[in-house]
C-alpha positions as CSV (number, residue, x, y, z in Angstrom):
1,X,109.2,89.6,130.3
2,X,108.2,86.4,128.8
3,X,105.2,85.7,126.9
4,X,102.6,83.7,129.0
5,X,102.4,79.7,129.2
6,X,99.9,78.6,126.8
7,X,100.0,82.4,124.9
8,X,97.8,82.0,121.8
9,X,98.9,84.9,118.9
10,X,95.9,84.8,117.0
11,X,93.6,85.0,120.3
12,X,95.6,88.0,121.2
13,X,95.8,89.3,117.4
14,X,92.1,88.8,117.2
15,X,91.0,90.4,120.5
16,X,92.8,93.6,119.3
17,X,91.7,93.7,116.4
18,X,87.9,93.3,117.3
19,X,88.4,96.0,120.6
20,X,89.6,98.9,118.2
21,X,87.4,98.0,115.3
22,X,84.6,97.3,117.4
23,X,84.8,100.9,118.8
24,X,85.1,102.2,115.2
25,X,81.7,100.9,114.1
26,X,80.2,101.8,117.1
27,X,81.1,105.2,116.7
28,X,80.0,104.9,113.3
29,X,76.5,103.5,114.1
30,X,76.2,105.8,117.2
31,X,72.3,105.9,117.1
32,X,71.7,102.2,116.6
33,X,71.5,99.7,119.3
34,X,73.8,96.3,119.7
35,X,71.9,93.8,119.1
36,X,69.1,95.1,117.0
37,X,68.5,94.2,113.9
38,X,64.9,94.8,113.1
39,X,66.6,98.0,110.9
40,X,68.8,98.0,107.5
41,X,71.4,100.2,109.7
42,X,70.8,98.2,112.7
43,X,71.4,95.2,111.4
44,X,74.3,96.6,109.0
45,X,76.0,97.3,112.7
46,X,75.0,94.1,113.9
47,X,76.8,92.8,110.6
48,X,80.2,94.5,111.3
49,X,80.5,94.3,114.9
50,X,83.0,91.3,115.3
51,X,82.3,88.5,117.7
52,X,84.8,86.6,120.2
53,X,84.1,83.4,118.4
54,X,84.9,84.6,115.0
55,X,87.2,82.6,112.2
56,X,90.0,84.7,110.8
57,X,87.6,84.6,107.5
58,X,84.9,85.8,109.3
59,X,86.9,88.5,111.1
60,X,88.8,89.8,107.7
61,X,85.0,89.8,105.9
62,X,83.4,91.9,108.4
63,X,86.2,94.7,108.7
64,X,86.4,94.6,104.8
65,X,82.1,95.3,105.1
66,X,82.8,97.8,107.1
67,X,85.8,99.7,106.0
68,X,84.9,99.6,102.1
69,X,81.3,98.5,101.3
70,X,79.3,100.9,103.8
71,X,82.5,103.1,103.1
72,X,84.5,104.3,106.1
73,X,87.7,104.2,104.9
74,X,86.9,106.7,102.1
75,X,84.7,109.1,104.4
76,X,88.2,109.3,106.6
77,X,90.3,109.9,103.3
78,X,91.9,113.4,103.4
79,X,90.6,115.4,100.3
80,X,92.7,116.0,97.9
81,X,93.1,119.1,95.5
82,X,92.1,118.7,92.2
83,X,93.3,121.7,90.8
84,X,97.4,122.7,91.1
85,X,97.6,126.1,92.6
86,X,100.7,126.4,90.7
87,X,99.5,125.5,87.4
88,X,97.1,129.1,87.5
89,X,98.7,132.2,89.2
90,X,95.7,133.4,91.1
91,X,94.8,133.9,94.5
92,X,93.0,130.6,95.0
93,X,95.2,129.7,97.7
94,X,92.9,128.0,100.0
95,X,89.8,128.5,98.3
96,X,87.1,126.2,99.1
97,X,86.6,123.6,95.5
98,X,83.9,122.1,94.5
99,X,84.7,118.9,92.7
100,X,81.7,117.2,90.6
101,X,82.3,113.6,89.1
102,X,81.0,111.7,86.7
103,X,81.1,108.5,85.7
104,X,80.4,105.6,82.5
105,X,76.9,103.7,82.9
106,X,77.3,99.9,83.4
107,X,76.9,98.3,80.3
108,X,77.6,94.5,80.9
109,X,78.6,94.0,77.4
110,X,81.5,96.4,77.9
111,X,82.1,96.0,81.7
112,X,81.0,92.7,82.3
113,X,84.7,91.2,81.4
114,X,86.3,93.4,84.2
115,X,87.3,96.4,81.9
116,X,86.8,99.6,83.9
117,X,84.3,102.2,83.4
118,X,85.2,105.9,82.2
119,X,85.6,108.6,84.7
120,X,85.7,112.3,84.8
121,X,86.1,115.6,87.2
122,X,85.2,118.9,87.1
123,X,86.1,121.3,89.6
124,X,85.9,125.1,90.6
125,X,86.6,127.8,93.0
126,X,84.6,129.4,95.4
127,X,86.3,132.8,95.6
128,X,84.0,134.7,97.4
129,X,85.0,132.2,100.5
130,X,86.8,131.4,102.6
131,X,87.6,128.3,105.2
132,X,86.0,131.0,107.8
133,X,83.3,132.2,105.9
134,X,82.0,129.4,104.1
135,X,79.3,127.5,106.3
136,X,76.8,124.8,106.8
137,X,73.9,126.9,105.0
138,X,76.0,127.9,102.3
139,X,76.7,124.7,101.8
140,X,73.6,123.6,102.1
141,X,72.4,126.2,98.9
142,X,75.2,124.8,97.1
143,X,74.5,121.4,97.4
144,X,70.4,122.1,96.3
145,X,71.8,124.5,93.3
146,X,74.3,121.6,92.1
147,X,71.3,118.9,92.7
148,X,69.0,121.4,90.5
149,X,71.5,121.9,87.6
150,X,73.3,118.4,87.3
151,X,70.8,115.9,89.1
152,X,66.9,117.0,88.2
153,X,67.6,114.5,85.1
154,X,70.6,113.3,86.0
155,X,73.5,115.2,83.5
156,X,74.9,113.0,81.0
157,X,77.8,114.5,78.6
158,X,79.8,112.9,75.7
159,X,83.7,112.8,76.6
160,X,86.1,112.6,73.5
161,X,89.4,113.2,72.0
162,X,89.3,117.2,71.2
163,X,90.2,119.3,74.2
164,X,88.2,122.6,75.0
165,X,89.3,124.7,78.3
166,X,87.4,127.7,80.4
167,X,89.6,130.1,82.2
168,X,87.5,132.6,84.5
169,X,89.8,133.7,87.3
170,X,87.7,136.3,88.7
171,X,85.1,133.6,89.2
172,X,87.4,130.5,90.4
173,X,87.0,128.4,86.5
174,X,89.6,126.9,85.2
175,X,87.9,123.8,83.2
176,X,89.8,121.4,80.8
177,X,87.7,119.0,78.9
178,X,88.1,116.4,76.6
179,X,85.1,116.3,74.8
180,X,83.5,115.2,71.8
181,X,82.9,118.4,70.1
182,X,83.3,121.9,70.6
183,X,79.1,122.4,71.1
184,X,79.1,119.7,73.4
185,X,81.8,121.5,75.6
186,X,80.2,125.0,75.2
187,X,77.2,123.1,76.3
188,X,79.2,120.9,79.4
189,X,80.6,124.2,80.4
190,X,77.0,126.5,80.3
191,X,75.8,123.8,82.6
192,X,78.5,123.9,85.0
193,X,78.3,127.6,85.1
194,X,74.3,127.5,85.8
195,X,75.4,126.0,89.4
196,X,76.1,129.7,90.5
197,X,74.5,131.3,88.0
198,X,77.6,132.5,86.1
199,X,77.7,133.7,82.4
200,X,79.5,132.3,79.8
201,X,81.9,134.3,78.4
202,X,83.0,133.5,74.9
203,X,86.4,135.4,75.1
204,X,87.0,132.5,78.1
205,X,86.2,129.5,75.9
206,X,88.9,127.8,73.9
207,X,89.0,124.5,71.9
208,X,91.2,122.8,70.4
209,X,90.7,121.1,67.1
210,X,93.1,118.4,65.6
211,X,93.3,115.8,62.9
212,X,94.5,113.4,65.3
213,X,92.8,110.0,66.2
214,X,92.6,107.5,69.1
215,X,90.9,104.3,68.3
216,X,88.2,103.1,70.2
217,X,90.0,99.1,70.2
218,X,93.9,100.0,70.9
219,X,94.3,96.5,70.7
220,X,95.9,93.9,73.6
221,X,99.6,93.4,74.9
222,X,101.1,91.1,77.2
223,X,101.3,92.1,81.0
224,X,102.6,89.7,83.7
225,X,102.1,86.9,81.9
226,X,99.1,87.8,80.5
227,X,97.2,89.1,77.5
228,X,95.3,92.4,78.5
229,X,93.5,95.5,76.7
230,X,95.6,98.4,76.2
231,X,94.8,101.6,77.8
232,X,91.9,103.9,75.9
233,X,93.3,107.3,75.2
234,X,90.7,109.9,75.1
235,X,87.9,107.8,74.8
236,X,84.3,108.7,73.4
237,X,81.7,108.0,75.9
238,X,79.2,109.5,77.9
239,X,79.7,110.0,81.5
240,X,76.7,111.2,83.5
241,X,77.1,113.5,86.9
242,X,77.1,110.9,90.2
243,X,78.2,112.7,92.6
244,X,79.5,116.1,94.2
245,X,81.7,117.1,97.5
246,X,82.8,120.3,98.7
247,X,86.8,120.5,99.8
248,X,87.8,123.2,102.7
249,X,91.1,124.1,104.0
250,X,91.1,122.9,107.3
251,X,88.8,120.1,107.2
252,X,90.2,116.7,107.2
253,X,87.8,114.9,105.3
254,X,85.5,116.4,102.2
255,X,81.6,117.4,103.0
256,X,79.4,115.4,100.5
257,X,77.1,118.0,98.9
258,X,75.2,115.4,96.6
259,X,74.5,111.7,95.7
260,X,72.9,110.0,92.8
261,X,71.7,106.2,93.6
262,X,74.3,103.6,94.3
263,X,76.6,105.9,95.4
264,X,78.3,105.2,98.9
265,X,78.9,108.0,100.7
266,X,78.1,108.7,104.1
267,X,76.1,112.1,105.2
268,X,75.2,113.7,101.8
269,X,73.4,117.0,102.7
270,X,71.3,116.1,98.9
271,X,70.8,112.6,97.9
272,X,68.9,111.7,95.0
């Protein structure tokens, strides 16, 4: 069948695009009205929502608002294991994890040219669940036990170029750490193991000392034309805890257990 006289592509491009996206952040902001903008979530709806009379700009700035700043597209992101089953032979399989990140403060003398900020993850087994036993109220306690230990301060550890691990598999730990010292990973470690009130076993501990370095400035090399900094190995910075999720076999997206400031994510049982 041919296409209609006087068929316009973008109007029917456009028209798609805002009826699917439109029912998206609808969905989204289920408890706010249209139209009402006398609230910040009100009028972030109001904000996303596309309108017939929208330029292309216009239509490309509010999906990007909605997918990535108020954070959509990562809530509908499958989780992702951090820790290979086959790298430990346990009985993990399926094991709800607990990952914890941490990230490098701003410092706009170090970040302000572009250059990324450090991150790290720490994760561990739950291996008294399961996907059928673990539950809202459990999660619940967990998020409150991880807030008590890692966000009332905020916990800020030193990462580095010596490696320390932690190899519990009775309890679900098995921590690698590049760290500045080998007190500061007994001490990264102790704190990670107050979250369920584990003890720290020496005979579990291991680091790994070396008389290699990594320098701090690697130094530049061209890339596409251009003069960039080379990649940091192992660098030495602090990272502080900014946020925590909780992954189950099963469930198609992560639950968010808890949230420092500035972090996006959407229904964190503890935000701080």
């Amino acid at each position: 069948m041919p296409l209609p006289t006087n068929f316009s592509e973008f109007e029917h491009l456009q028209d798609l695009v805002r009826k699917e996206h439109n029912k998206n952040v609808r969905a989204w902001f289920s408890r706010q009205a249209d139209d009402d903008i006398s609230t910040p979530k009100g009028g972030l709806k109001h904000a996303c929502l596309i309108k017939d009379d929208d330029s292309a700009s216009m239509t490309q700035m509010r999906l990007w608002l909605f997918e990535v700043t108020v954070g959509r597209m990562q809530a509908i992101q499958r989780p992702v294991y951090a820790i290979p089953e086959q790298e430990v032979q346990t009985n993990w399989k399926y094991k709800p994890q607990v990952t914890l990140y941490f990230l490098e403060p701003y410092n706009s003398e170090a970040h302000g040219n572009g250059e990324s900020r450090a991150e790290a993850e720490i994760s561990f087994r739950l291996v008294t669940e399961t996907s059928e036993s673990m539950t809202r109220v459990k999660a619940e306690k967990l998020a409150r036990d991880i807030k008590n230990q890692l966000a009332k301060p905020v916990f800020e550890w030193g990462k580095g170029w010596y490696k320390c691990t932690y190899l519990d598999t009775e309890r679900g730990y098995d921590l690698r750490l590049f760290v500045k010292s080998k007190a500061e990973g007994e001490r990264v470690v102790k704190q990670i193991l107050k979250i369920q009130n584990h003890p720290f076993e020496r005979d579990n501990f291991q680091f790994i000392d070396h008389d290699r370095s990594y320098p701090a400035n690697p130094g530049t090399h061209r890339v596409y034309g251009q003069t960039r900094k080379k990649y940091t190995k192992r660098p030495r910075v602090d990272v502080k805890f900014k946020y925590a999720q909780l992954k189950i076999q099963g469930l198609p997206n992560a639950i968010n257990l808890v949230a420092t400031g500035g972090t996006r994510l959407r229904s964190v049982i503890e935000q701080v």
